[in-house]
C-alpha positions as CSV (number, residue, x, y, z in Angstrom):
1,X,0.0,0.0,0.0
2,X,1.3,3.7,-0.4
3,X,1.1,5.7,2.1
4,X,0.8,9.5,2.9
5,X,1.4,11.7,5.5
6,X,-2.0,13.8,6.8
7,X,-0.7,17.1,4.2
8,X,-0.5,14.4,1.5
9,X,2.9,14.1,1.2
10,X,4.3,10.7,0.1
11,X,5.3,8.5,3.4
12,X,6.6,4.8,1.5
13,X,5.4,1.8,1.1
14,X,3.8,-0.7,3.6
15,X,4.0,-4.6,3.0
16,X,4.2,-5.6,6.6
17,X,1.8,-6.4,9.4
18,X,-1.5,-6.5,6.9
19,X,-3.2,-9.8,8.2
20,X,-5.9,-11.0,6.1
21,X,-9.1,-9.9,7.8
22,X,-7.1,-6.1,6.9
23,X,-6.4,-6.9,3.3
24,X,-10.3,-8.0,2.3
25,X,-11.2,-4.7,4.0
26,X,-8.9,-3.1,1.6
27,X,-9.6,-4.9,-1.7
28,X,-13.2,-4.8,-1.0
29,X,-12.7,-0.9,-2.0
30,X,-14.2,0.3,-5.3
31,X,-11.3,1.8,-7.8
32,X,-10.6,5.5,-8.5
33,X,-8.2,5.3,-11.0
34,X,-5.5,2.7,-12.2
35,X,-2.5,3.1,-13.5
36,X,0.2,0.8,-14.4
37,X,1.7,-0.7,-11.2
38,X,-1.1,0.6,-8.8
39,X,-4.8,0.8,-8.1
40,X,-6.2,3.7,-6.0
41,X,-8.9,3.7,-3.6
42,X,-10.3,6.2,-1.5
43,X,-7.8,7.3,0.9
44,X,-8.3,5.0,4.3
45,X,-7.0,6.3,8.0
46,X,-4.9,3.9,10.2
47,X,-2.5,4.2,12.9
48,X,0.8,2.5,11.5
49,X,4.0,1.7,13.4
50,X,7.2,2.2,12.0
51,X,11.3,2.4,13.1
52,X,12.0,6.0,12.3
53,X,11.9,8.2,9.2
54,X,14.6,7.7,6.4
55,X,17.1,10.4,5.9
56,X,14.6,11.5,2.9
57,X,12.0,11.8,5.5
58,X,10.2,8.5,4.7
59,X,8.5,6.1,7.3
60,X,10.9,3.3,7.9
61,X,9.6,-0.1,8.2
62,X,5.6,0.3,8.3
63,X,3.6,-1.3,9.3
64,X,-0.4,-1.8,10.3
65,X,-1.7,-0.9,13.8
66,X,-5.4,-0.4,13.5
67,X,-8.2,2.0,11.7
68,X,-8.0,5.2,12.8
């Protein structure tokens, strides 16, 4: 999933902690627009856990907590 940052600035990707009860919530989500390597939804709010931010300012090592 991509994420964002509350302004809407690009945060990384998340590929960990998504159980499967979270990822049919996701996927159940009609499509806005597709592109080549992504589909997009309409933006969902969750609390997500990561490391620290990269030295580009960049969530290190998301991952899924709950919905906000």
């Amino acid at each position: 999933m991509l994420l964002t940052f509350d302004d809407g600035r690009y945060a990384g990707v998340m590929d960990l902690g998504i159980n499967p009860l979270v990822r049919k919530q996701i996927y159940g989500k009609p499509v806005i627009r597709e592109e080549k390597d992504f589909s997009f939804i309409e933006p969902l709010k969750c609390c997500m856990k990561y490391r620290n931010l990269t030295n580009a300012g960049l969530l290190r090592l998301p991952s899924f907590v709950e919905w906000a």
